[in-house]
C-alpha positions in Angstrom: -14.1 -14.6 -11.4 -12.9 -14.4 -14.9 -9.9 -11.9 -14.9 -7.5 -11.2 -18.0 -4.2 -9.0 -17.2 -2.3 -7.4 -20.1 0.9 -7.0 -19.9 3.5 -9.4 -17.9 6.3 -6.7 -16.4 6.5 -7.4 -12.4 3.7 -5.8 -12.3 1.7 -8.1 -14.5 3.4 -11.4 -13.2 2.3 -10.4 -9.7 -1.1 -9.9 -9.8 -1.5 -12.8 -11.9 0.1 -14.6 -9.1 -1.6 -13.2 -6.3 -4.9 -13.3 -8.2 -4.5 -16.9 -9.4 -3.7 -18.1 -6.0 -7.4 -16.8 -4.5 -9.1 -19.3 -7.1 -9.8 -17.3 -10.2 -9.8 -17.7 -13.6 -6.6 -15.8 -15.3 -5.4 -15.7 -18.7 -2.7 -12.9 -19.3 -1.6 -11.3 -22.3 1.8 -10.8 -23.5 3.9 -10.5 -26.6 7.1 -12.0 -24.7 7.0 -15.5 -24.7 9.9 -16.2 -22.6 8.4 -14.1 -19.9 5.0 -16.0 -20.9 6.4 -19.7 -20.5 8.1 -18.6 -16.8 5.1 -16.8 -15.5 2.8 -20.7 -16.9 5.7 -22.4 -14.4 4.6 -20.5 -11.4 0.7 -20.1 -11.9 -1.9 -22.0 -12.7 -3.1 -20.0 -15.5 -3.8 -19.5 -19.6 -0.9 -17.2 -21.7 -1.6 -15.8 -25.2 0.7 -14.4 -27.0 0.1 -11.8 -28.6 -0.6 -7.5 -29.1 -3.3 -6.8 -26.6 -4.6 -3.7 -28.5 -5.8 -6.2 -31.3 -9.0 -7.1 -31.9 -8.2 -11.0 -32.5 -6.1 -11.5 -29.5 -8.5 -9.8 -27.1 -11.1 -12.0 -28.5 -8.9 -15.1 -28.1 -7.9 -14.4 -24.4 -12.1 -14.3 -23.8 -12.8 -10.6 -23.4 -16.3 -10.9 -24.0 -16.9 -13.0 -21.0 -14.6 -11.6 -18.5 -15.4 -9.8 -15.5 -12.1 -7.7 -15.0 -10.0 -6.5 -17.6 -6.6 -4.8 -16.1 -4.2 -3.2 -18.6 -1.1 -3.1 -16.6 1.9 -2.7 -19.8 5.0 -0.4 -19.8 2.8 2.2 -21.9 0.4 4.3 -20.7 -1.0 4.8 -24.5 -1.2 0.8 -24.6 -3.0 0.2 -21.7 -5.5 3.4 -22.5 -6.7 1.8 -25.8 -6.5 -2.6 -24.4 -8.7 -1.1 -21.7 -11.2 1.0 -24.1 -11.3 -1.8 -26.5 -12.0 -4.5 -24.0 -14.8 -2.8 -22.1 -16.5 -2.3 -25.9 -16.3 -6.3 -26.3 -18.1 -7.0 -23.4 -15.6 -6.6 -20.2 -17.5 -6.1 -17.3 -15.4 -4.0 -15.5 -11.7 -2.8 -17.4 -9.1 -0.4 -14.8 -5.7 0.7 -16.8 -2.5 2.1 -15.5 -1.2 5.4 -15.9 1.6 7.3 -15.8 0.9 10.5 -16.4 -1.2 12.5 -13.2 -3.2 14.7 -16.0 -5.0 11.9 -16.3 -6.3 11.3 -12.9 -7.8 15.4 -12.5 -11.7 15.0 -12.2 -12.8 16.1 -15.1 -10.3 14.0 -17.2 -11.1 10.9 -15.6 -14.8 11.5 -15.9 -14.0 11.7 -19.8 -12.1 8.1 -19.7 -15.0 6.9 -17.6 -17.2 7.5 -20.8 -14.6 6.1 -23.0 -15.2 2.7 -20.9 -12.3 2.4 -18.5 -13.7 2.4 -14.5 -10.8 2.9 -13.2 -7.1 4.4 -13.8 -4.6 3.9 -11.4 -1.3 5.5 -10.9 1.1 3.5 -8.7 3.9 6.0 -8.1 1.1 8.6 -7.3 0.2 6.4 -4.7 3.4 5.6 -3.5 4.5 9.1 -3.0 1.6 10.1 -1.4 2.7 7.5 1.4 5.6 8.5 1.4 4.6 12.0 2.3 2.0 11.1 4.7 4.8 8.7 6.5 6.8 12.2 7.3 4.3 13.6 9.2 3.8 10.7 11.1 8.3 10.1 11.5 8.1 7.7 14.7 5.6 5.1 12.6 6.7 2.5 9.8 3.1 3.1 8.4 0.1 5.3 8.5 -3.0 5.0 6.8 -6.5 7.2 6.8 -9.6 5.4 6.5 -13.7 6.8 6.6 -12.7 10.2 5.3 -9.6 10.3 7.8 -12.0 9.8 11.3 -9.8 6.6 11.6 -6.4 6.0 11.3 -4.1 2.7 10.9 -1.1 2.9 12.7 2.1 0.7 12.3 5.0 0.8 14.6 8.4 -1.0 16.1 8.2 -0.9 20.2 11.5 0.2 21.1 12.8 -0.5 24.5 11.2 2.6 26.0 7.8 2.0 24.8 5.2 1.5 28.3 3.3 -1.4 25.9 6.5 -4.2 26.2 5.4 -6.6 29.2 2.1 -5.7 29.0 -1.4 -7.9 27.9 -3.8 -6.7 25.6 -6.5 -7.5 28.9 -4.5 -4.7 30.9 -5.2 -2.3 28.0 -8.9 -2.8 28.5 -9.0 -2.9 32.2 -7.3 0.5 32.2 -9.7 2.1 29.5 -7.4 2.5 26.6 -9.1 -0.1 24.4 -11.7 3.1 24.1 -9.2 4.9 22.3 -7.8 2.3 19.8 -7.7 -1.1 19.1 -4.6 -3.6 18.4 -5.3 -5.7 15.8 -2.0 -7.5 14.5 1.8 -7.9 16.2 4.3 -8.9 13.8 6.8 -11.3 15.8 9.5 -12.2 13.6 8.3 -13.6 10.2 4.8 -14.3 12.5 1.8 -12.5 12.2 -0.4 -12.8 15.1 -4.1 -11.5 15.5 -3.9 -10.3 19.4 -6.3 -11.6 22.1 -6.9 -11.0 26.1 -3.8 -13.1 27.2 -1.4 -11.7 24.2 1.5 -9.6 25.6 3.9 -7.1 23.8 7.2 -7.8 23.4 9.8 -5.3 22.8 10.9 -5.7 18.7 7.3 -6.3 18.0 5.8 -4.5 15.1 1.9 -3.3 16.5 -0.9 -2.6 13.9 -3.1 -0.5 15.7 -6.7 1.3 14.5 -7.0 4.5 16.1 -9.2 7.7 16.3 -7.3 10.1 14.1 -8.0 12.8 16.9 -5.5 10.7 19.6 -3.3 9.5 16.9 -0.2 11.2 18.1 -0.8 10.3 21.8 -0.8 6.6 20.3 2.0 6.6 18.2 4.1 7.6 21.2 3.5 4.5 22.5 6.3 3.0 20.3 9.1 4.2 22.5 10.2 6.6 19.8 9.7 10.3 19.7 8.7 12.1 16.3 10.3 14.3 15.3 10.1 17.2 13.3 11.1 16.7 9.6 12.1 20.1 8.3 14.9 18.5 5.8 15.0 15.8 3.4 17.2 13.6 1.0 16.2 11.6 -2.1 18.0 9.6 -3.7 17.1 9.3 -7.0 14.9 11.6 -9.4 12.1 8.9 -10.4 8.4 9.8 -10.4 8.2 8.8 -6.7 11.2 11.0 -5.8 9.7 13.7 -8.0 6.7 13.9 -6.9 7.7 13.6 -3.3 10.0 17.0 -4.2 6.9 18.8 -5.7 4.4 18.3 -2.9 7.1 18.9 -0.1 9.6 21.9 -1.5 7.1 24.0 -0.3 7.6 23.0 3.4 11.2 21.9 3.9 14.7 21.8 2.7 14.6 19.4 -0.2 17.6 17.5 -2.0 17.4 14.9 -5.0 20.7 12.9 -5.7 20.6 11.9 -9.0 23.3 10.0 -11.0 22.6 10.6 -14.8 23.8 14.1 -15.4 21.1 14.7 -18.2 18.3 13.5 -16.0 19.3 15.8 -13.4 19.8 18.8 -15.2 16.2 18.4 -16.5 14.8 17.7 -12.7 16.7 21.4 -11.9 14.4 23.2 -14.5 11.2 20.9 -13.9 11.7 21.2 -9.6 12.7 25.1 -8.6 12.2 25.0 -5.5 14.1 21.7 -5.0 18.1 21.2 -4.7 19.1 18.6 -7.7 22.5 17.2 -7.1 24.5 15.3 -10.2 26.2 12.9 -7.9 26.5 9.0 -7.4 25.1 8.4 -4.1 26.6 5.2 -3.9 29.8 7.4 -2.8 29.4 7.7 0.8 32.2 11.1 0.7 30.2 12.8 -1.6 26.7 12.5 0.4 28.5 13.4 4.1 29.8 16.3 2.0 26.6 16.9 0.5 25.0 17.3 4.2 23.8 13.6 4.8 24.7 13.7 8.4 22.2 16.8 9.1 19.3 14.8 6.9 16.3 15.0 9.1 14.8 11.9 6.7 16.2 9.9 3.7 13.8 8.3 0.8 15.9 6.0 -1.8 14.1 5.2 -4.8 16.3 4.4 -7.6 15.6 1.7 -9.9 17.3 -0.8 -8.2 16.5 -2.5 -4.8 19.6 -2.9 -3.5 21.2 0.3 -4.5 18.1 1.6 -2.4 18.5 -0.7 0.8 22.2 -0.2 1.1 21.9 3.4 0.6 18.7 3.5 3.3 21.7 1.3 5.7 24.2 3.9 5.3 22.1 6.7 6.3 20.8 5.1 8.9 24.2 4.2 10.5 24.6 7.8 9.9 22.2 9.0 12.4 19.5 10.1 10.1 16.0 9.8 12.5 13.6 8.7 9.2 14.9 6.0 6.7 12.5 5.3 3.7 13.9 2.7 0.5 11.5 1.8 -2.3 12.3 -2.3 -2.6 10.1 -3.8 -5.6 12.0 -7.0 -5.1 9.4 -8.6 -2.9 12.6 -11.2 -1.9 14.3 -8.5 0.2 11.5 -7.1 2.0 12.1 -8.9 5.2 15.8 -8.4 4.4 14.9 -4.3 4.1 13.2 -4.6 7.6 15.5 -6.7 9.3 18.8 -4.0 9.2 16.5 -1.3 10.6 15.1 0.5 7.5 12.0 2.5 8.9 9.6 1.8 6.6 9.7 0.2 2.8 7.3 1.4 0.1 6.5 -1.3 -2.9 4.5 -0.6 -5.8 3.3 -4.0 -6.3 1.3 -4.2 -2.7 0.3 -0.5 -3.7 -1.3 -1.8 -7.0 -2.2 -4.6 -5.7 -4.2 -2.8 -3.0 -6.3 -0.8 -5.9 -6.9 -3.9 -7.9 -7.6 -6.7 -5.0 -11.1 -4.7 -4.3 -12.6 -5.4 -7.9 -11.6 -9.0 -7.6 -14.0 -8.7 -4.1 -18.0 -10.3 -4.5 -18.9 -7.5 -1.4 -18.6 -3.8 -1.9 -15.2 -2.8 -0.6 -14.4 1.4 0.0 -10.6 0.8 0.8 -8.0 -2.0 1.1 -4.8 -2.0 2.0 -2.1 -4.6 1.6 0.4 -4.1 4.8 4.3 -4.0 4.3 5.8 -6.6 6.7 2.8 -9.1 7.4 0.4 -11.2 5.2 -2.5 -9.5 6.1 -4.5 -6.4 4.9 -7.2 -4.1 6.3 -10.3 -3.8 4.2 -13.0 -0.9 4.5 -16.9 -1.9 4.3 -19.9 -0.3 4.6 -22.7 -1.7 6.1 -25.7 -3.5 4.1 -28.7 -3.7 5.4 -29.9 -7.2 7.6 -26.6 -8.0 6.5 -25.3 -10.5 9.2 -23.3 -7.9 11.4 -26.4 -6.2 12.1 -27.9 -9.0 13.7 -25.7 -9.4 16.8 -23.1 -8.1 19.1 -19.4 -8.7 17.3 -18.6 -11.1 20.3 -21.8 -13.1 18.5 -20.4 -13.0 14.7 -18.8 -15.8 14.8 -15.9 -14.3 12.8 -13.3 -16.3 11.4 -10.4 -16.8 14.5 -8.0 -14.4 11.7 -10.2 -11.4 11.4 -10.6 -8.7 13.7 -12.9 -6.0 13.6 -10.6 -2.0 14.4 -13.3 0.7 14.4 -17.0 1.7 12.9 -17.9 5.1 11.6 -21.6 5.9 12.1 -21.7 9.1 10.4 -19.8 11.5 11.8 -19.2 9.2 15.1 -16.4 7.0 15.7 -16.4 3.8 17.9 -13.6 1.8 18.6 -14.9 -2.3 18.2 -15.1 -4.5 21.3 -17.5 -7.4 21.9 -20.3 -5.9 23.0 -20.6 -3.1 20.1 -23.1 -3.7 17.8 -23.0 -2.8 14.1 -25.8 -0.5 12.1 -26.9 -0.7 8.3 -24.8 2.0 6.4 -22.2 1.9 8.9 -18.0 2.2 7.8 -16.3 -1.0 9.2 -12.4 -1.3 9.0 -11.7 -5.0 9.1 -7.9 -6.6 9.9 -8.0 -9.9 8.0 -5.3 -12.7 7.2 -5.1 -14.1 3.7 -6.9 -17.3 4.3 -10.2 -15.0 5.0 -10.3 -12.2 2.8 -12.8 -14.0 0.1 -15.3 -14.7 2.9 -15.3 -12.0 5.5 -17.0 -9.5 3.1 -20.1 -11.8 3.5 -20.8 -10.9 7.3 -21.6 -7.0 6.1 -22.9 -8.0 2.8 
């Protein structure tokens, strides 16, 4: 696939990594040429320098004959008009990012869609939506809906107390839980491993599991931990995650933003009513036990920095807090984040790159998420007809030995996979699936 990205921020530089690495054909766009010559180091790829809302440059960097246009710059406004003007050369498909949630109401996006963009995405819409979807769910490091919310992924650490450690995933199916949900990655260290019959838990492990949303609460109290309750929370920082965290919760619990800059915060006061806005540096560790840190039922850090956010994340966990959430975009201190006992990290990159992988896809994909802490990613398919999963049992696919089928939705029915289920045309398939995979395993429900 022919792909041109716009703009070369970490945003930009990622996906032309991750996209360049899967075998396609990337040419990025950028008017920094020190950024350009770095990014040429690290990726086999073409750079242009140039303006990408001109005519000339859009032409040089191939336009006309490419099948995915992403506008990914600092400014909304830019990306708006590269995306417009590169679907009216001859883009096949052009998606644009946004800052700005007007944008994404129905009846606004329908009017961008007839401007020529086919998709606008919002990365820190995302992110906070996570975010708030994580504190209902406090004992997990990660929860995701899939087919309409009938199927749930769930993520979590077993703790010493958790009735899965010494176990085998055989034992699960002997006793009839395998009915009930399926697991289909452990995360062993810096190992991701897809479970099979003889595969026991270990306690440390971090256990992707695809569940019936209806016993997903029963499930996730198989980590050992108890959820609790979260009925106050801290933020430090007053970015768009943190503010729209603030305006969807405020409603429902005590809510506090620490923010630094005393202008900023003052603004956040008149913009967030319902929401406590404190002019403080949270770095100070005095001013946020004074400030009620201790009696935080969950933390969220999401400054600008990654290591403001994981040190602050450290603190309040050592300080008893029961949820600890840090935004790192530094992919390099991910497994750092994880390793000192931050709950869960969020990252816009694996958000965006979640909403873009799909296009880059040859099969029809509904949903696909890229999973903090392992390699792999769950993908959501529906069902062609006499594609090749129709044909057999799973235990007859011959899937590759790193994909794992979770769970089918046959309308408003929900089965959990195991060898002898069989797969219908216009079913929803949620597929667990290393790296090495993901190009291919679209072909079995094309």
């Amino acid at each position: 696939m022919k792909i041109v990205i716009s703009g070369i921020g970490e945003m930009g530089s990622h996906l032309a990594r991750m996209l360049s690495g899967n075998g396609h054909d990337i040419t990025v766009i950028d008017i920094d040429t020190k950024a350009l010559n770095e990014l040429n180091t690290l990726a086999d790829l073409i750079t242009i320098e140039g303006d990408t809302t001109t005519f000339a440059v859009l032409r040089k960097a191939g336009v006309r004959r490419c099948d995915l246009f992403i506008a990914v710059n600092h400014d909304e406004n830019q990306n708006i008009l590269a995306a417009i003007m590169a679907k009216q050369l001859g883009a096949k498909k052009s998606i644009a990012r946004v800052d700005n949630n007007e944008y994404l109401e129905p009846n606004n996006k329908e009017m961008f869609i007839n401007m020529g963009i086919d998709y606008l995405f919002y990365p820190e819409k995302v992110a906070a939506q996570e975010v708030t979807n994580l504190l209902g769910h406090t004992s997990t490091t990660d929860y995701v809906d899939f087919s309409g919310g009938l199927l749930a992924l769930i993520v979590f650490k077993l703790e010493p107390t958790s009735p899965l450690i010494g176990r085998k995933l055989m034992d699960l199916a002997a006793d009839g839980s395998i009915s009930e949900f399926r697991a289909v990655a452990i995360t062993r260290g810096s190992q991701t491993i897809i479970p099979r019959g003889q595969d026991e838990f270990f306690e440390g492990d971090v256990v992707y599991i695809i569940a019936r949303k209806d016993v997903a609460k029963s499930v996730t109290e198989l980590s050992g931990q108890k959820s609790v309750e979260v009925k106050s929370l801290m933020i430090l920082g007053g970015s768009r995650i943190g503010v729209r965290v603030a305006l969807e919760l405020q409603d429902e619990m005590n809510v506090k933003i620490i923010e630094y800059n005393g202008e900023k915060a003052y603004r956040l006061a008149e913009e967030l009513d319902k929401t406590l806005i404190i002019h403080e540096d949270g770095r100070n560790l005095d001013a946020m036990l004074e400030e009620g840190l201790v009696n935080t039922d969950a933390f969220l850090a999401v400054t600008g920095r990654s290591e403001t956010n994981i040190l602050a994340a450290m603190q309040a966990k050592r300080m008893g807090v029961k949820k600890v959430i840090a935004e790192v975009e530094n992919l390099n201190y991910i497994r750092l984040a994880e390793s000192v006992g931050i709950d869960t990290i969020i990252n816009k990159k694996r958000v965006t790159a979640s909403n873009i992988f799909r296009f880059t896809m040859s099969t029809d994909v509904q949903a696909i998420r890229c999973l903090s802490g392992s390699e792999a990613e769950v993908l959501e398919f529906i069902v062609k007809p006499n594609s090749p999963a129709t044909k057999c049992m799973i235990k007859d696919m011959r899937l590759p030995q790193d994909v794992i089928i979770g769970g089918i939705v046959r309308g408003d029915k929900v089965f959990i996979a195991v060898g002898d289920t069989r797969i219908n045309a216009y079913d929803r398939v949620v597929v667990f699936s290393m790296p090495g995979s993901i190009a291919t395993v679209g072909e079995f429900f094309n």
